[in-house]
C-alpha positions as CSV (number, residue, x, y, z in Angstrom):
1,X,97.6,102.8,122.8
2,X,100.9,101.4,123.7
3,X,102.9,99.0,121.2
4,X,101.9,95.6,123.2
5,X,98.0,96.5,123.2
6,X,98.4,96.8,119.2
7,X,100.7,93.6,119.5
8,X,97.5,91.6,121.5
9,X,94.9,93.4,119.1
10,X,96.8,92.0,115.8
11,X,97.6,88.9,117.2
12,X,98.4,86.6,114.1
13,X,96.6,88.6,111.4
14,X,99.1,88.8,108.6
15,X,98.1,92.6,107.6
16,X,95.6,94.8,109.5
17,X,93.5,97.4,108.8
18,X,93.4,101.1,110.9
19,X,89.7,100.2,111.5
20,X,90.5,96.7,113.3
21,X,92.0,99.4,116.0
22,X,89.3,101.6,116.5
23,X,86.6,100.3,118.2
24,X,85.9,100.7,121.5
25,X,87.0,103.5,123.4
26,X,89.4,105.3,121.7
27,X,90.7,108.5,119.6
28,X,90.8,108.1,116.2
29,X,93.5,110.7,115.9
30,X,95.6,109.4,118.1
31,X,95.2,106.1,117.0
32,X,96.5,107.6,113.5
33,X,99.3,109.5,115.0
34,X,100.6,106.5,116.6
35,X,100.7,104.2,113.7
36,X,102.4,106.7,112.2
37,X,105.2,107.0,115.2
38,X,105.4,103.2,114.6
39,X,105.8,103.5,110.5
40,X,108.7,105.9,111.2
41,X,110.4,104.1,113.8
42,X,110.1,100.7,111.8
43,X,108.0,98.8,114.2
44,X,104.9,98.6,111.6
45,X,104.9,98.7,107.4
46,X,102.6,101.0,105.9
47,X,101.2,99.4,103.0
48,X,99.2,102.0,101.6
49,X,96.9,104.4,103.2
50,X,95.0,102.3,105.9
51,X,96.3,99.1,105.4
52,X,99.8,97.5,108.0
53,X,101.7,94.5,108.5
54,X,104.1,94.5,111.7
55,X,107.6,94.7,110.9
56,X,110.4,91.9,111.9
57,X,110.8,90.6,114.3
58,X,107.2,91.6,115.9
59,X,105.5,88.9,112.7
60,X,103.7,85.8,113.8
61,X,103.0,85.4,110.6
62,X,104.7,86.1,107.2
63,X,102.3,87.9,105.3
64,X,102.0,86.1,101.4
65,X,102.1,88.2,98.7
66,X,98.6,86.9,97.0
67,X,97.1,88.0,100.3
68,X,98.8,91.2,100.3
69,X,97.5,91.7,97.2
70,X,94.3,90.8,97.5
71,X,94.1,92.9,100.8
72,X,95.9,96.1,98.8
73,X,93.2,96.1,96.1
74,X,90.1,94.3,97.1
75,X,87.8,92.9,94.6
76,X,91.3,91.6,92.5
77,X,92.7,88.0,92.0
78,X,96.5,87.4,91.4
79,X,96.6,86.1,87.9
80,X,98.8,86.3,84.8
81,X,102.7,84.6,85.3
82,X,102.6,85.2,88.8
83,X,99.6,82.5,89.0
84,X,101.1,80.5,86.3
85,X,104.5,80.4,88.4
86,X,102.6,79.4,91.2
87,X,101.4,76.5,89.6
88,X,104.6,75.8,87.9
89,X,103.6,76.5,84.3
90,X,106.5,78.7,83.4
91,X,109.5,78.2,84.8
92,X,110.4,81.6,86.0
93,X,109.7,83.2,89.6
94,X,108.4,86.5,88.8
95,X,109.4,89.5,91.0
96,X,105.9,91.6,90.8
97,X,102.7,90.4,91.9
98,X,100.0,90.4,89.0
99,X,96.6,90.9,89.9
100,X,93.4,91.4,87.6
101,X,90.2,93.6,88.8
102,X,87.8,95.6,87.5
103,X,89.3,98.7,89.1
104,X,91.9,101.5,87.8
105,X,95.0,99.9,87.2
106,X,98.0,100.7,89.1
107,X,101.8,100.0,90.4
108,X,103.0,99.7,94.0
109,X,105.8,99.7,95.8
110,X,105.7,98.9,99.1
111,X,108.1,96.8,102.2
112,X,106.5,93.8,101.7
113,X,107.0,93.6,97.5
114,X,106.1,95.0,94.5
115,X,102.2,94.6,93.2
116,X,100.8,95.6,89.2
117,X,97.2,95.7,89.0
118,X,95.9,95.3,85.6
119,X,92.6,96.5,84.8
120,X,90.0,94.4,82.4
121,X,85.8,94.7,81.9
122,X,83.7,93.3,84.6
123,X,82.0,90.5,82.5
124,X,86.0,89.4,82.7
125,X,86.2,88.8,86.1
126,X,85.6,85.1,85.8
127,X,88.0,81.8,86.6
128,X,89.2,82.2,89.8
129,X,89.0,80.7,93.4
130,X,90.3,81.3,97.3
131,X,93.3,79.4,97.1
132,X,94.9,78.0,100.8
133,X,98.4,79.3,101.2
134,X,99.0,78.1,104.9
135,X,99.5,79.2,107.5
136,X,96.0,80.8,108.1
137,X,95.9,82.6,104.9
138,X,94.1,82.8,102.1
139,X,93.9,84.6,98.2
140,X,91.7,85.0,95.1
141,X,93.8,83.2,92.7
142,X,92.7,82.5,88.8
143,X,92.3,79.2,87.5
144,X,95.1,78.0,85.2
145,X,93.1,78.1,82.3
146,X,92.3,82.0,83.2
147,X,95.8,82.6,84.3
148,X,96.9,81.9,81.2
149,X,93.8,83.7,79.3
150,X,94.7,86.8,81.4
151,X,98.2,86.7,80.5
152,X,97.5,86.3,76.5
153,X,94.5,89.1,76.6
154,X,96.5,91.5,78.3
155,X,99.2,91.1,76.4
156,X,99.6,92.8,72.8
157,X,100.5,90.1,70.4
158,X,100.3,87.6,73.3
159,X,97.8,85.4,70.7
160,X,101.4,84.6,68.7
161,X,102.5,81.0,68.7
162,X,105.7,83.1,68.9
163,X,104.7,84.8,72.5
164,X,103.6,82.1,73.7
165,X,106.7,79.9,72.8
166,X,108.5,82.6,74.4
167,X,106.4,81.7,77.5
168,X,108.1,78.6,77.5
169,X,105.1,76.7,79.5
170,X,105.4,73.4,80.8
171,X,103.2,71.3,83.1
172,X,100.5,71.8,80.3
173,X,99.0,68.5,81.9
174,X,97.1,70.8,84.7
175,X,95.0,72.7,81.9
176,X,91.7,71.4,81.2
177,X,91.8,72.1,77.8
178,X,87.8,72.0,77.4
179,X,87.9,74.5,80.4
180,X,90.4,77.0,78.9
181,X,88.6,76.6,75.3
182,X,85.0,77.0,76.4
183,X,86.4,80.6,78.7
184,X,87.8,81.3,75.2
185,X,84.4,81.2,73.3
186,X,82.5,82.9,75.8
187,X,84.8,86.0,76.0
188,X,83.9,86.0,72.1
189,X,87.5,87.2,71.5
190,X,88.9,85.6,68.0
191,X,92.5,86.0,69.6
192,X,91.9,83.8,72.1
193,X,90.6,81.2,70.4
194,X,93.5,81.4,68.0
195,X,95.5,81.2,70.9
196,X,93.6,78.2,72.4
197,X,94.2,76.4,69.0
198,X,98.2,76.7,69.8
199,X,98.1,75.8,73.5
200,X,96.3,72.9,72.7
201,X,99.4,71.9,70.1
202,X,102.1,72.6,72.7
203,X,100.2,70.3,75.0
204,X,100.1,67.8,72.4
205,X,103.9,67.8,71.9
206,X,104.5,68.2,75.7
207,X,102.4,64.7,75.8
208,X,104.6,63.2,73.2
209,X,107.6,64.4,74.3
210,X,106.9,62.5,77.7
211,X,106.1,59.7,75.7
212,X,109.1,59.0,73.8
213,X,111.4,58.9,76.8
């Protein structure tokens, strides 16, 4: 396989997988050995094992992070701040790419970003949707409600009214407060009810706040 063939077999796919180029007639091993020429020569990124997105300037397409994530570790959903920056509940852009799943958890590094996968119980694995990011692509994304669930359940003391002042959320108007309390009670997790309880008083102030300007 020459450079253009895997240029026409990508075509606008933001990341591929090896698999996408071994069908039909071909060697498997040197269909490895050439991705691997391509890695080392910069043409291609390796994102982990099996798993590429073309270098610059050979993109169509800009790969997102969301869908690199959900592409690196399949079965997860970005969550946590990086979800609630995307919805512009904190006010921060966060550098790493949270995700949730059910699998081991783990750090990468890679060309196209950092990614943390953070591991919780199956019967968590609620509150999400495929999101539309443009340009073709799409992610597993939580909710805002389970965003910000995620974010207090995985982190220790993150049921404080001090954490979550530290959080300094905003835009409180886009939680559905009967959503986020009902996820709440049905995790059967005291902390996050507790932490519920002081959400729904931030939102209250944020709502004042608006109105005495």
């Amino acid at each position: 396989m020459v450079f253009s063939q895997l240029l026409h077999a990508i075509d606008d796919e933001p990341v591929f997988e090896t698999g996408l180029l071994l069908s039909g007639d071909v060697n498997p091993l040197d269909v490895r050995k050439q991705l691997s020429r391509w890695t080392a020569s910069g043409k291609i990124y390796q994102l982990r094992r099996g798993l590429y997105s073309l270098a610059p300037p050979y993109q169509k397409v800009i790969p997102h992070p969301f869908l690199v994530a959900n592409r690196l570790q399949p079965g997860s959903y970005v969550s946590l701040q990086s979800a609630l920056a995307y919805y512009g509940m904190i006010p921060e852009q966060v550098p790493v790419t949270t995700s949730v799943s059910s699998g081991r958890p783990e750090k990468l590094r890679t060309p196209l970003g950092q990614y943390d996968f953070r591991h919780v119980g199956i019967g968590w694995l609620r509150g999400y949707r495929q999101i539309d990011l443009g340009n073709g692509q799409k992610a597993f994304v939580a909710t805002p409600e389970k965003a910000l669930l995620d974010q207090i359940y995985l982190q220790p003391g993150g049921d404080s009214a001090a954490y979550l002042h530290e959080l300094r959320l905003q835009s409180l108007d886009k939680l559905d407060l009967d959503q986020i309390r009902l996820l709440a009670h049905e995790a059967k997790k005291p902390r996050l009810i507790r932490a519920v309880n002081i959400i729904q008083q931030l939102a209250e102030e944020e709502t004042k706040g608006f109105e005495s300007l």
